[in-house]
Steps between C-alpha positions, in 0.01 A plus 500: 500500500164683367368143528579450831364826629140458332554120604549597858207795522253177519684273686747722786427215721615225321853335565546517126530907541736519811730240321528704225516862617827349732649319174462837292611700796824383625571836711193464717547208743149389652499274802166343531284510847163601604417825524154473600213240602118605478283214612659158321685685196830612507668824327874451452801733417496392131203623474538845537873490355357322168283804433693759646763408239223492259373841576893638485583318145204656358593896672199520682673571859400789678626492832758329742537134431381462865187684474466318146484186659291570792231642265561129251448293860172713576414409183554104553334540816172602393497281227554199763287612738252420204628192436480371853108663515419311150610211684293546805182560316553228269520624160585259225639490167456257244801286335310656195528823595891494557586292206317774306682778674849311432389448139438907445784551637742275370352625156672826578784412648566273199421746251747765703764261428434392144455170574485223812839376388641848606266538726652157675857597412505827736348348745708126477130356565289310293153625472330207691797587778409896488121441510586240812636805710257764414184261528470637897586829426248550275266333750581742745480787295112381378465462893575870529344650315140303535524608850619899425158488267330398793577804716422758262234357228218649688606794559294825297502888520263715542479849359449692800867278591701652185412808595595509855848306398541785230429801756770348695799485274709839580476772234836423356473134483240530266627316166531682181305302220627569131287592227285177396286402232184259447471334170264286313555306199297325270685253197377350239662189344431477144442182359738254366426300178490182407734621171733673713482155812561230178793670379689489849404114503633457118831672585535299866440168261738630272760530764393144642582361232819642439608369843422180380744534245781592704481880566574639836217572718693724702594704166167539375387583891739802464436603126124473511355478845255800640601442922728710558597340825628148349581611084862655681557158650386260227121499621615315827323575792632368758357240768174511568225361683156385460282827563764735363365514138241523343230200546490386066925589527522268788273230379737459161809587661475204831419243194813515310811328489847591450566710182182414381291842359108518602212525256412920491365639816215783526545706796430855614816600403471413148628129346768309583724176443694336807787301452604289877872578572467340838309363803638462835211333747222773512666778273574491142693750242359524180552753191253640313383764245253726476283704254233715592258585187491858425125685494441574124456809411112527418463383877736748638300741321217380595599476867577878502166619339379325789699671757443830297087458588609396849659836578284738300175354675729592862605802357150608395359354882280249292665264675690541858873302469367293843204376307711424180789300704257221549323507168858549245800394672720177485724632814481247768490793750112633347384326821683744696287793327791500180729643818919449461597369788849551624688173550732695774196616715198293394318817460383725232748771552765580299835696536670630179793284551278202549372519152574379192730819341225416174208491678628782743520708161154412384308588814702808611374717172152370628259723691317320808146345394698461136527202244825437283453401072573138463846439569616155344747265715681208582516306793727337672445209325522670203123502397356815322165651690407886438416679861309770626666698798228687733652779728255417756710786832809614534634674821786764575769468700342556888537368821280179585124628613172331589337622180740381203682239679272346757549110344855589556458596878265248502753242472760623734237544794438129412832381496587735856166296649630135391878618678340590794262198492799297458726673755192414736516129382871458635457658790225259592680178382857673667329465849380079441802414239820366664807704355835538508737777418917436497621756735691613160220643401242621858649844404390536187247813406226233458183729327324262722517323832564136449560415873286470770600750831 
């Protein structure tokens, strides 16, 4: 069923969806019909029952079921009011371009499942069959939102605009921001060794060649491997397409036959050998095991006396941390000025909660305008890299204001400008779109006014 759901929130107009949301809903009866027409493209009852029984099997009703539903059909309406406009102004997308689309997402679909065999199996489609139905959708949906860009891409804010749409929110609408904090970071990588790199490869070989001799590759995946996402299951990671891995994995992996084991692999991640379990058309399955040479410990050493300078130089304001992020660090992010940036927001802000709980208890004992001592890590690929954590502000508990939260306010006064640019938009295509409303449905609390007088 969790399939199905995350299947369904790309593809709510697809026949594949309202088939199955009646097969795995017995006790809600749909009888198909049109609900509405807006210019050549029609809106039908299964397509506001399919995700109104979405919405309920996930809890997120609020509301009557009636008022539900009328809020789902303004919904569809916009979104084919933009479909009929795309078509009217001619805007085209590539066989490219949705093949690509259906690839990304098939990728996650497949992976959802485990594997296209289930992924066939709860649907009783093949994948060719699955890919068949959605191929419009998807189409449509590209349609959309090409056209959606269109209507607000230009659209800016000026200054003297936030502040007028920030006089005007009432006293006690004003939102409460939580305390935040800014940080910096610069890391250091020490150095891995070509002692430390050939004995990974002379242990890989050794297990190579004990395959060859008959031992399990699965076993030695699961006693020996450093992934801790495939060692559990044998190495295996599932089906996969080209694109998924990484490039050198790929290149080794796509060459091999069944059971055979690769030569050893470099990779970011460390070294591997791949084993193929399977291919099935464009996806394979293959095992493999990794190692990941350890830093020695002169470099480690080495890597901190590094870091040591780093901060002492900040610390003694030889050196400001924005003019050392560019010089030192091996973070990706140094472009950004050595800023975190929040994955949730996309900005440099910070709530407690959104923190890592280590990191959080680095940077609270921190002072603002203060560096942390080295602190030595892993990542999430389980490399080690010593960092540098630079409290760079941190704000109280207030409620939002020009001064401290103006990129903030910023953003909403944007977003308010684009609704009202886009509420403009309908009204405009409303009055030269043909459309037709069920009488079901002419008494809905429409937010806006789909029908001409």
């Amino acid at each position: 069923m969790k399939i199905f759901r995350l299947f369904c929130l790309f593809f709510f107009l697809s026949s594949i969806c309202r088939l199955n949301v009646r097969a795995q809903s017995p006790n809600d009866t749909v009888v198909d019909g049109v609900v509405a027409i807006i210019g050549g493209n029609i809106i039908l009852l299964s397509d506001i029952e399919n995700q109104y029984l979405q919405f309920r099997s996930q809890g997120n009703i609020m509301g009557s079921p009636e008022k539900i539903k009328c809020q789902i059909l303004e919904n569809i309406l916009f979104q084919k009011l933009l479909l009929h406009q795309s078509q009217v102004d001619s805007i085209k997308v590539t066989d490219v371009q949705v093949e690509g689309e259906m690839d990304r997402r098939m990728r996650y679909f497949i992976s959802q499942a485990g594997s296209p065999e289930r992924l066939e199996e709860h649907f009783q489609k093949s994948l060719l069959e699955i890919k068949s139905e959605l191929r419009d959708v998807i189409r449509e949906q590209m349609l959309v939102e090409q056209e959606q860009q269109k209507i607000t891409k230009d659209i800016l804010i000026t200054p003297s605009e936030v502040k007028s749409f920030f006089r005007k929110i009432p006293k006690d609408s004003i939102p409460l921001i939580n305390a935040e904090l800014e940080i910096g970071l610069i890391v250091k990588q020490p150095l891995i060794g070509e002692v430390e790199k050939q004995a990974v490869r002379t242990r890989l070989k050794g297990f190579k060649e004990r395959i060859a001799k008959g031992d399990d590759f699965s076993t030695l995946a699961v006693l020996y491997s450093e992934d801790p996402g495939s060692a559990k299951q044998g190495g295996e990671l599932g089906m996969f397409k080209r694109g998924d891995m990484r490039p050198e994995f790929e290149a080794a992996a796509f060459k091999l036959k069944p059971n055979e084991v690769s030569d050893i692999v470099e990779t970011e991640d460390g070294f591997h050998i791949i084993q193929m379990v399977e291919r099935r058309g464009e996806y394979i399955n293959v095992r493999h095991i990794l190692l990941q040479p350890q830093v020695s410990m002169v470099n480690l050493n080495n890597g901190k006396i590094t870091m040591d300078s780093i901060a002492n130089q900040i610390k003694s304001n030889k050196l400001t941390f924005e003019n050392a992020v560019p010089l030192f660090s091996d973070d990706p992010n140094k472009n950004s000025g050595g800023l975190m940036i929040n994955g949730a927001t996309g900005n440099t802000r910070f709530e407690a909660s959104q923190l890592d709980p280590k990191v959080f208890f680095i940077v609270d004992k921190l002072k603002v305008g203060e560096i942390s001592a080295p602190i030595l890590m892993k990542t999430e690929r389980g490399k080690q890299e010593y960092r540098l954590y630079f409290l760079k502000t941190r704000s109280n508990p207030h409620k939002a204001n020009l001064e401290e939260d103006y990129a903030r306010i910023q953003q909403m006064a944007l977003e308010k400008k684009k609704m009202d640019s886009v509420d403009d938009w309908i009204m405009l295509k409303t009055n030269s779109t043909f459309i037709s409303i069920n009488d079901n449905y002419m008494n809905c609390p429409f937010q806006r006014k789909w029908l001409k007088n």
